[in-house]
C-alpha positions in Angstrom: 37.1 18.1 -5.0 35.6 21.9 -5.0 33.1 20.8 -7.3 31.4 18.9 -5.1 31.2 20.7 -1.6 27.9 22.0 -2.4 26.5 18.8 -2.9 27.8 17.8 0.8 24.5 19.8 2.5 22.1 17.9 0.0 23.7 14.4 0.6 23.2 14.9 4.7 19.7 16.0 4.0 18.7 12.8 2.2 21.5 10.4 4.2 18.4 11.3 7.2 15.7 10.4 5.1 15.0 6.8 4.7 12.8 4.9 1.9 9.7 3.8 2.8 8.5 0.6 1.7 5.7 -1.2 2.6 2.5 -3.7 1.3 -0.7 -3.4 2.5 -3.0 -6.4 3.1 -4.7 -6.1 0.1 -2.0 -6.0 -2.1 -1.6 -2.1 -3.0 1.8 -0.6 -1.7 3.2 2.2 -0.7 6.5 4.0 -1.7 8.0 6.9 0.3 10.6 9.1 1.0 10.0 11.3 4.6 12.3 14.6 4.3 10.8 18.1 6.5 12.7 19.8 3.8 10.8 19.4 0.7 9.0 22.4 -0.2 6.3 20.5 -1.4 4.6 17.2 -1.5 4.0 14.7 -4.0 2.3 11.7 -4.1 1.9 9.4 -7.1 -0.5 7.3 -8.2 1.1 4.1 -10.2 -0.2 1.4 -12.2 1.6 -1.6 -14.0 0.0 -1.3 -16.9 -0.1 1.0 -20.1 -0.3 1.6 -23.8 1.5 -1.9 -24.2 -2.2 -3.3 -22.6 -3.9 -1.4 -25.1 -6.7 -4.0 -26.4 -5.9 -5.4 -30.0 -6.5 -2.3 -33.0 -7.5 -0.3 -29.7 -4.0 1.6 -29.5 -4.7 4.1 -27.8 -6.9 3.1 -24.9 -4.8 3.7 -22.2 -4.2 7.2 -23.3 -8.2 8.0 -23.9 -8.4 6.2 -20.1 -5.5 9.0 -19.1 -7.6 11.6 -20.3 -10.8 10.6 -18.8 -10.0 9.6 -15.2 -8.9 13.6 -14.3 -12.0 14.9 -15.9 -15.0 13.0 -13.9 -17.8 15.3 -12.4 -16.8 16.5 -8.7 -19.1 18.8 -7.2 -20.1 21.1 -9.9 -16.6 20.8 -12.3 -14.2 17.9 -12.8 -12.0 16.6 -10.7 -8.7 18.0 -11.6 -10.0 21.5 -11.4 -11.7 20.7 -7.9 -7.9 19.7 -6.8 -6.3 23.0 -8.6 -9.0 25.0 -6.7 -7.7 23.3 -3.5 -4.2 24.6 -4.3 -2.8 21.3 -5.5 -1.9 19.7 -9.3 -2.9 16.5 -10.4 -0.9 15.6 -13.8 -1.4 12.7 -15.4 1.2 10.5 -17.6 0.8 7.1 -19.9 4.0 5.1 -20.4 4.4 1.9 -22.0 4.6 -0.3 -18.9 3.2 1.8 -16.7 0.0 4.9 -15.7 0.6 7.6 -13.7 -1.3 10.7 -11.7 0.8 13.0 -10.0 -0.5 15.2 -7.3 2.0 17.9 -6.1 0.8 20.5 -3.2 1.6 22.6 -0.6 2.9 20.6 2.2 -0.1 22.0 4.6 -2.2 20.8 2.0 -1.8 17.0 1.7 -3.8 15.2 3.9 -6.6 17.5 2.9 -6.1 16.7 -1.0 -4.9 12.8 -1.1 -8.2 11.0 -1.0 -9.0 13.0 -4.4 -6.6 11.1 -6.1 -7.9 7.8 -4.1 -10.9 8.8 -6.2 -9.5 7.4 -9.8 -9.6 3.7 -8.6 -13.6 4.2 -8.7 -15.7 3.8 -11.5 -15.2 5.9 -14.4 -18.1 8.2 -14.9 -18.4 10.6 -17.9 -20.7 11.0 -20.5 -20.2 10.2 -24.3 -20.3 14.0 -25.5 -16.9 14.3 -23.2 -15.5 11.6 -24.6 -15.4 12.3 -28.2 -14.0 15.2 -27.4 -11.2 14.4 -25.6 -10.7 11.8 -28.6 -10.8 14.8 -30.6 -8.0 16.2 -28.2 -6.0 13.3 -28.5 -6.1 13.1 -31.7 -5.2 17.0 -32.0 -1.9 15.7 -29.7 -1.4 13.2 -31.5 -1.2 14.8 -35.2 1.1 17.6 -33.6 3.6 14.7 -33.0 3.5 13.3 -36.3 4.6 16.4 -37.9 7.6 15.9 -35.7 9.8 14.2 -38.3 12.2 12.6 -35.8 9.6 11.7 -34.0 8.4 9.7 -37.1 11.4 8.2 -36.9 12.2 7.4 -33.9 8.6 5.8 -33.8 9.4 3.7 -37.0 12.5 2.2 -35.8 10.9 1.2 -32.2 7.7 -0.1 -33.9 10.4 -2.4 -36.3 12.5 -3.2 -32.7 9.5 -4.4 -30.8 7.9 -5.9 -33.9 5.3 -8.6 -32.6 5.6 -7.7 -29.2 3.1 -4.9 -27.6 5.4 -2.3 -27.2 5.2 -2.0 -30.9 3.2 1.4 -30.6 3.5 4.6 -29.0 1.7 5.1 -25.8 -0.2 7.8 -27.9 -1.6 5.3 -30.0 -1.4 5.7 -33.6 -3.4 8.1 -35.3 -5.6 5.7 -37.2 -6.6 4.2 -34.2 -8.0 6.6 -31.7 -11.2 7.3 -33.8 -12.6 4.1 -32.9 -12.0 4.4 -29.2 -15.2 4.3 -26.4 -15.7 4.6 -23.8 -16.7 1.3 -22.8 -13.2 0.0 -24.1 -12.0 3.1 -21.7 -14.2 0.8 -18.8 -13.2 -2.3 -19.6 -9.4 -1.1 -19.7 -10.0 0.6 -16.1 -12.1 -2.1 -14.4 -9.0 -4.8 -15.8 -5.6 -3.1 -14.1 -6.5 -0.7 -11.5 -6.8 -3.3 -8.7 -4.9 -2.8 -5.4 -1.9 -5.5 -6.1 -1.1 -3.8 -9.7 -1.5 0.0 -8.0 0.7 1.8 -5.2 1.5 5.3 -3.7 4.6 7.1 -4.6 5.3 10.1 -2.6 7.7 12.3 -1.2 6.5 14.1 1.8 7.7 16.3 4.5 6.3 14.4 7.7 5.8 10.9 8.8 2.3 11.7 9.9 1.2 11.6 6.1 2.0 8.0 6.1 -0.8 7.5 7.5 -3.2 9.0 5.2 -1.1 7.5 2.6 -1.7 3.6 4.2 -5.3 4.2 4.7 -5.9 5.3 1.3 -3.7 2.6 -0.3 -5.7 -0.1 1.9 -9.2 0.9 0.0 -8.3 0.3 -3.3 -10.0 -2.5 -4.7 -8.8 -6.1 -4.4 -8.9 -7.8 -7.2 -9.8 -7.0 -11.1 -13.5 -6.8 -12.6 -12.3 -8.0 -15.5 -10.6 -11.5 -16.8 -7.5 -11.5 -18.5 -6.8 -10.8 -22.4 -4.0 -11.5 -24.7 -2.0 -8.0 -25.1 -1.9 -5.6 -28.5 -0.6 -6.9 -31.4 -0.8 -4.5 -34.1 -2.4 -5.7 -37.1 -2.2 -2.3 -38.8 0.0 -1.8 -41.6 1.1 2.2 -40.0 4.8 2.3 -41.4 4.6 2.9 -44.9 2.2 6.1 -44.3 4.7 7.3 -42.0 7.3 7.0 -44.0 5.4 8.2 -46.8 4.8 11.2 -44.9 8.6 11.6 -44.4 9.0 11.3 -47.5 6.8 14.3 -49.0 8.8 16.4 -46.5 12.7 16.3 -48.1 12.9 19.0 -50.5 16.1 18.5 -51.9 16.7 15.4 -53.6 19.6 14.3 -51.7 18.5 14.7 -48.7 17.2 12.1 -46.2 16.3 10.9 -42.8 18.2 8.3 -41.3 17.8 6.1 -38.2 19.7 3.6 -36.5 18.1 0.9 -33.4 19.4 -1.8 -30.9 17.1 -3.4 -28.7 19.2 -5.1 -25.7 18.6 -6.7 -22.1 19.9 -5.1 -19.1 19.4 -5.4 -15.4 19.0 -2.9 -13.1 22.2 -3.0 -12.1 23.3 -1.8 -15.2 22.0 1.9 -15.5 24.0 3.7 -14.7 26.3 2.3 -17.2 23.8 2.8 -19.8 23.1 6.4 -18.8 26.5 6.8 -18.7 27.0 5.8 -22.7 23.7 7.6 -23.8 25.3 10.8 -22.1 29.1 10.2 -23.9 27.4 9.8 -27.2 24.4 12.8 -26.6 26.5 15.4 -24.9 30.4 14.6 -26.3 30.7 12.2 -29.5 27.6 12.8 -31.4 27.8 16.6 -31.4 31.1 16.7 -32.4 30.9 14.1 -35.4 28.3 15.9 -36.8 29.8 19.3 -36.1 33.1 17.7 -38.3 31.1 16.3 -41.1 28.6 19.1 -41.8 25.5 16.8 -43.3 23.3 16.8 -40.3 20.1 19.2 -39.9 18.8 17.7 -36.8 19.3 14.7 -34.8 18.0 13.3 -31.7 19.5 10.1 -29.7 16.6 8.3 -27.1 16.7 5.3 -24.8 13.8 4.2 -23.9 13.3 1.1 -21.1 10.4 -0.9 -21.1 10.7 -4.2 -18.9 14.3 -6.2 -18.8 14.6 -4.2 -22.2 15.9 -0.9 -23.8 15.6 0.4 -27.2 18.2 3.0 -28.3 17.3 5.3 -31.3 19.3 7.6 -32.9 18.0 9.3 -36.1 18.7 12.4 -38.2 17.9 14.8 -41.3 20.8 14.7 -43.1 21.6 16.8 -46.1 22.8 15.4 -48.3 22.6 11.5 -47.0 25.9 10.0 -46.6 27.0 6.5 -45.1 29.8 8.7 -42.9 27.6 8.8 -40.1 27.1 5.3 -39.6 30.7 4.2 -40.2 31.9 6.9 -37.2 28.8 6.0 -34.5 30.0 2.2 -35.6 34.0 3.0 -35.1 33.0 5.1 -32.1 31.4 2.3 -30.7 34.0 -0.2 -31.7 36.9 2.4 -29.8 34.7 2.4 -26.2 34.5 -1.5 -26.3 38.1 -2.1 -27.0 39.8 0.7 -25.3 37.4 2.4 -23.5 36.8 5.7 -22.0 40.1 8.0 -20.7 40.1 9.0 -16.8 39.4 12.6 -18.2 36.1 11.4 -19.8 35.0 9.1 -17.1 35.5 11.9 -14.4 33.5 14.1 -16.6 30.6 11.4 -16.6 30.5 11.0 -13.2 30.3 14.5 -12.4 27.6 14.9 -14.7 25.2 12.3 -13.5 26.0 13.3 -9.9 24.6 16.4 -10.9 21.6 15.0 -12.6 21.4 13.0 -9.4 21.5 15.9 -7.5 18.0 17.3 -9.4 16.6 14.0 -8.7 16.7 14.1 -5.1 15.8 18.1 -5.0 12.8 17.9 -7.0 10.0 15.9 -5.5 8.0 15.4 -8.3 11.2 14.0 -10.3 11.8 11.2 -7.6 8.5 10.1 -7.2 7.9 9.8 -10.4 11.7 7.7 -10.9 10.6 5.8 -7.5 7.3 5.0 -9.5 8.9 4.1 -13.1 11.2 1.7 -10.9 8.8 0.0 -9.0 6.8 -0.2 -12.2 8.9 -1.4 -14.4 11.3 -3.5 -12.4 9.4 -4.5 -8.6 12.8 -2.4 -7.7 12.3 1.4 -6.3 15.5 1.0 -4.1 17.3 1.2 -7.5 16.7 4.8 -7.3 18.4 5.5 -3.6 21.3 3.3 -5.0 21.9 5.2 -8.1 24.2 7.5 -6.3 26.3 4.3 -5.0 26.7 3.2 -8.6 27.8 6.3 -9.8 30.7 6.2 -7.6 31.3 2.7 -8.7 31.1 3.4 -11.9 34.4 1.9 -14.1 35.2 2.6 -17.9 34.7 -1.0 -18.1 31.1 -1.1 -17.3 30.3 1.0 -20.4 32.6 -0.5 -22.5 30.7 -3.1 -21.9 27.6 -1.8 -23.2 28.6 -0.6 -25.9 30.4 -4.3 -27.0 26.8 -5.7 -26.6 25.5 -2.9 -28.9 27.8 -4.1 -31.6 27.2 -7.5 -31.1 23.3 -6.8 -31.9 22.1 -6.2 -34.7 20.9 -2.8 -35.4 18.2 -1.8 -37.4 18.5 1.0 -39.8 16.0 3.2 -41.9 16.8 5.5 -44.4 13.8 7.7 -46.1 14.0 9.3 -49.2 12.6 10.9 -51.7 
């Protein structure tokens, strides 16, 4: 019990802060936690829509947008280094399902810095010469990730997952793809989604008065989108045979391999926690240890990723040399949690570690917000994030056994690469 008196002072703190939730007239909404302890402010600008809206053979587009909203002209430099001169940070973020700028200041500092980020719900102005190159940067990001071998992998086996769906690509968009970006597909993109009912403002500020600002800002974004609808990317590009081609010019030794194994399952909010709680079992207890005992792994790397009512869990790995022995354990891992489950010993340690992970939630402003915004995003929900805490304590060894029964009652895909 110890363990967690040093939590008590950070649960009265937020127990008299309450979530703020609230839709404007026009559609937009607003998102907000009140707390005078923060040491600094955040406040979010969301949008329901990323790189799984990328026009068709346009992956990519919500990423070039990313790029060129921060960057405008504003008095004599761009934007985003206007707001850094005005002591704040705006950082932006492309997800599958959703857009993101962040703007963290000083609390003193906010209403003086929020209608700067009101600013990239205008028209986007920039000129052709700054868009090529910050194609050319994109394209620089996106080449570092694809000599990320797990990366390659990971990206294989969610592109197979979500096969004919648009969340077949990475938000990055693929490499072959960004050279034929423009800007006017960066327009047409903008003028589409950022409307008032597809936007709101996250935040997490220290006194009610910003509020305010926040609902008057929220109330001029535009109403309703310049642009009719389009059927969503589907990827006609054949991009998985060059990646794996690339993987394979990387194994050395002739034995080796990379190896990858995907479910893609449903869940409901309500069901989180439980997932967490399995991802962190198999990332920080059973996965380390099995390869520890068997001695053929390199490198590994184990990601869930959520995109709406879904989740696609990757693991994949270098191994050396490549051996089936991995696959039968995870599988017989698996198998033990649905039958048997999880002891006390292991279930206590869980929820001590995600109370702790909840406790760096609600400490760090721009980690909530940006939670807050990934909920309401993704599932019209942000009071899933003040309830997480709830679940945790409510959290049984049958809840995850659960999960992982569905895992083994879904097929899997599974990529091996070699030479």
């Amino acid at each position: 019990m110890a363990i967690f008196s040093w939590l008590l002072p950070v649960a009265i703190l937020w127990q008299q802060s309450a979530l703020v939730y609230q839709r404007m007239s026009n559609g937009a909404e607003i998102v907000a936690y009140v707390c005078p302890q923060v040491p600094y402010s955040v406040a979010s600008l969301f949008v329901k829509t990323g790189s799984a809206f990328d026009p068709p053979n346009r992956e990519g587009t919500a990423h070039l947008l990313e790029h060129l909203l921060p960057i405008q002209p504003h008095d004599g430099t761009t934007l985003q280094i206007f707001i850094e001169r005005q002591g704040a940070l705006l950082v932006p973020e492309t997800g599958r399902d959703f857009m993101a700028f962040h703007l963290k200041t000083l609390n003193q500092n906010f209403e003086q810095v929020l209608p700067f980020l009101s600013q990239l719900a205008g028209d986007l102005k920039v000129d052709l010469q700054v868009v090529e190159r910050e194609k050319r940067l994109m394209w620089l990001e996106t080449l570092a990730l694809y000599e990320n071998s797990l990366w390659l992998m990971k990206t294989i086996l969610e592109s197979k997952l979500f096969d004919g769906t648009s969340y077949a690509h990475p938000p990055t968009g693929w490499l072959e793809t960004i050279e034929s970006l423009s800007l006017d597909d960066a327009i047409q993109f903008h003028k589409k989604h950022f409307f008032a009912p597809n936007m709101a403002f996250i935040a997490v500020v220290c006194e009610e008065k910003a509020l305010a600002a926040l609902r008057e800002f929220a109330q001029r974004l535009p109403m309703v989108s310049k642009v009719s609808a389009e059927s969503a990317s589907l990827s006609a590009r054949d991009v998985l045979s060059q990646l794996e081609e690339l993987l394979r010019r990387r194994l050395i030794r002739f034995r080796d391999a990379f190896w990858g194994i995907g479910w893609r399952i449903k869940f409901e909010p309500k069901e989180k926690v439980a997932i967490d709680a399995l991802v962190t079992y198999l990332r920080q207890s059973f996965l380390p240890s099995l390869f520890g005992q068997i001695g053929v792994v390199r490198e590994w790397n184990l990601v869930a990723n959520q995109v709406k009512g879904e989740m696609a869990l990757t693991l994949v790995a270098h191994l050396s040399p490549q051996t089936e022995i991995v696959e039968n354990r995870l599988f017989g891992a698996l198998e033990h949690l649905a039958q048997k489950g999880l002891t006390e010993k292991d279930l206590s340690w869980l929820k001590r570690f995600l109370n702790f992970q909840c406790y760096r939630l609600f400490n760090e402003p721009s980690i909530l917000a940006c939670e807050l915004g990934i909920a309401w995003a993704i599932w019209d929900d942000p009071t899933i994030v003040e309830r997480y805490g709830k679940a945790i304590e409510n959290l049984r060894a049958k809840d995850i056994s659960q999960i992982a029964a569905r895992l083994l009652s879904t097929r899997p895909i599974v990529v091996t690469v070699r030479k």
